[in-house]
Every structure is written in structure tokens, then in C-alpha cells.
C-alpha positions as CSV (number, residue, x, y, z in Angstrom):
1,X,-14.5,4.1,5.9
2,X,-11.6,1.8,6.8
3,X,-8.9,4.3,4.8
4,X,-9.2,6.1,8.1
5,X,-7.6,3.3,9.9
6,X,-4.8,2.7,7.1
7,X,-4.1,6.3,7.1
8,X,-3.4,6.1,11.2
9,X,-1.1,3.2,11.3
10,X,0.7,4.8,8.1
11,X,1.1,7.8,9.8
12,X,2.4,6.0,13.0
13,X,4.7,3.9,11.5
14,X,6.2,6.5,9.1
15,X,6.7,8.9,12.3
16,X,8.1,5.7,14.1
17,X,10.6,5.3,11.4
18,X,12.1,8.9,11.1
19,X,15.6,9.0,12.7
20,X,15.3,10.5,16.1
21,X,18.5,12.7,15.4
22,X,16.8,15.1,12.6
23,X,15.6,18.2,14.0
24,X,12.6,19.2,12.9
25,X,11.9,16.6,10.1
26,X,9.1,17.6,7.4
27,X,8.4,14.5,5.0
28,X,7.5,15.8,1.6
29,X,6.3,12.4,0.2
30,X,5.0,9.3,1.5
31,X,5.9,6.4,-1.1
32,X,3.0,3.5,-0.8
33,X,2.7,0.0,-3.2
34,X,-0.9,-1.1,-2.4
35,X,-2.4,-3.9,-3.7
36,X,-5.9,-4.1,-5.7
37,X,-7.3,-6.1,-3.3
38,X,-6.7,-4.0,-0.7
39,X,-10.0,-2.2,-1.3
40,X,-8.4,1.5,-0.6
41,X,-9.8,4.4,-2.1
42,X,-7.2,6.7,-3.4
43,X,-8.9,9.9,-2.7
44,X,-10.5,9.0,0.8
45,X,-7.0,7.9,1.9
46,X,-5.2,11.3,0.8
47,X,-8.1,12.7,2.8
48,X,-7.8,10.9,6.1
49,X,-4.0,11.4,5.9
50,X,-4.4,15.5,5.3
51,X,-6.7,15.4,8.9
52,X,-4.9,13.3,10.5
53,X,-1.0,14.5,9.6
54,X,-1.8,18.2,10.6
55,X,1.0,19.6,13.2
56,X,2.9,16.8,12.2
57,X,6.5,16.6,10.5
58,X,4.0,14.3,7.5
59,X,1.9,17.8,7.2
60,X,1.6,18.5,3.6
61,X,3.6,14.9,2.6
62,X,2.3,13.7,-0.7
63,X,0.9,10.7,-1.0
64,X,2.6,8.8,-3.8
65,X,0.9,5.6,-4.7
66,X,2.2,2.4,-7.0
67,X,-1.0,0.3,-7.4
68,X,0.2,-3.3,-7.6
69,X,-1.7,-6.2,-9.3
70,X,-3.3,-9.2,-8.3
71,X,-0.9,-11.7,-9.2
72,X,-2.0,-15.7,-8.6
73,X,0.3,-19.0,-8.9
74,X,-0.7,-22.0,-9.6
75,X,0.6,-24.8,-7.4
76,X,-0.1,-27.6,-9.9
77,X,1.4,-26.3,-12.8
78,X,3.1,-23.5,-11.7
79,X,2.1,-20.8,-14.1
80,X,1.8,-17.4,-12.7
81,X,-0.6,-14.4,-13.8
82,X,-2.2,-11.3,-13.4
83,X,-6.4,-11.6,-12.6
84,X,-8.4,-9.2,-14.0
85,X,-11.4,-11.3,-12.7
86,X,-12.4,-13.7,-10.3
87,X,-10.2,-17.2,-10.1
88,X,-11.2,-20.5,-8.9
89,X,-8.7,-22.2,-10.9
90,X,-6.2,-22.2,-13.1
91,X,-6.4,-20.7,-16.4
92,X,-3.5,-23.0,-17.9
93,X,-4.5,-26.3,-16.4
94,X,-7.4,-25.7,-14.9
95,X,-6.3,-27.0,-11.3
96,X,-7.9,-25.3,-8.1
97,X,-4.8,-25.1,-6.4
98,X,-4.0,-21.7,-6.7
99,X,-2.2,-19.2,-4.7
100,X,-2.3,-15.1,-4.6
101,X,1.2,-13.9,-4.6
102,X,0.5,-9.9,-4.2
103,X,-2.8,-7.8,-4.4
104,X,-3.6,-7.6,-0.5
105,X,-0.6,-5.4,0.6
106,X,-0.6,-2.0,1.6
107,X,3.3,-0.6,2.5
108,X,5.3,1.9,3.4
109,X,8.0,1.7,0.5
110,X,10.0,5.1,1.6
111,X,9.8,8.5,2.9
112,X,11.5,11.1,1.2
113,X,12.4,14.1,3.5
114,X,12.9,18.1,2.9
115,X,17.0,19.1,3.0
């Protein structure tokens, strides 16, 4: 189960990034884009994060997640598009040169902290 691997290094770098000067931080939500071709699994990764943020100020943070498509450019034409299936080419002018533009990330897009 990889998600146990993302849910580590977003735990590390969302600790990383809290100012040092807050006393006693407590994040109540964790905002994430992640792409579809990132392969996550929503509900394994909210899992892993629960084990793995206990005694931490990201204890009980909510995992808020913005699903972003897979979006391809054509480098012939330059149409742009949103797959919904595999691509070897264009769908416009059916050239090969294509190019993915998002669907493979997996961020950190804020952190939203108790007052």
C-alpha cells in the first residue's frame, strides 16, 4: 500500500511547514489537489494519516481532497483536453505528440490551523 508512504512525507512536510513560533499548533484540515493518475486511494490514505498523525499537532486534521483531472496537450496542434481514457494521440489531429499537463500530482495546497 504505497498511500502509507504519501501519507508520511505529507505528514512531514506539513509539520515542516508550520511556523516554529505557534505554541502548541493543532491543524484541523489538511488541503490536498491530487491528481487521477496518482493511483491514491482516498480511504486508505485518510487511514494511514489517522496512524501515523497520532500525538501529533495533524491529530484529528481532516483530510480535504480536490481530485484533479488528467489533462493532455497536444504539441502538434495544440489542443488541450481532459482523458477519460487511454491516449496515444491526439483526438483533434490525430498526432502522437502529446503531453500530460496535470494528473500525476499529489500536494500540499494549505493547512488550516485551530485559533
Amino acid at each position: 500500500m504505497h498511500e502509507m508512504g504519501i501519507a508520511q512525507q505529507l505528514v512531514q512536510i506539513a509539520l515542516d511547514s508550520i511556523p516554529k513560533e505557534i505554541e502548541n499548533p493543532k491543524v484541523e484540515k489538511v488541503n490536498l489537489k491530487i491528481g487521477r493518475l496518482a493511483s491514491v486511494v482516498e480511504h486508505s490514505l485518510a487511514f494511514c494519516f489517522e496512524i501515523i498523525t497520532k500525538d501529533t499537532p495533524l491529530e484529528k486534521a481532516r483530510l480535504n481532497i480536490d481530485f484533479i483531472a488528467v489533462m493532455v496537450h497536444c504539441r502538434s496542434c495544440d489542443h488541450k483536453w481532459e482523458v477519460t481514457g487511454p491516449v496515444f494521440k491526439c483526438q483533434f489531429c490525430e498526432d502522437g505528440d502529446v503531453e500530460m499537463l496535470t494528473g500525476r500530482e499529489i500536494e500540499i495546497t494549505s493547512l488550516e490551523l485551530a485559533d
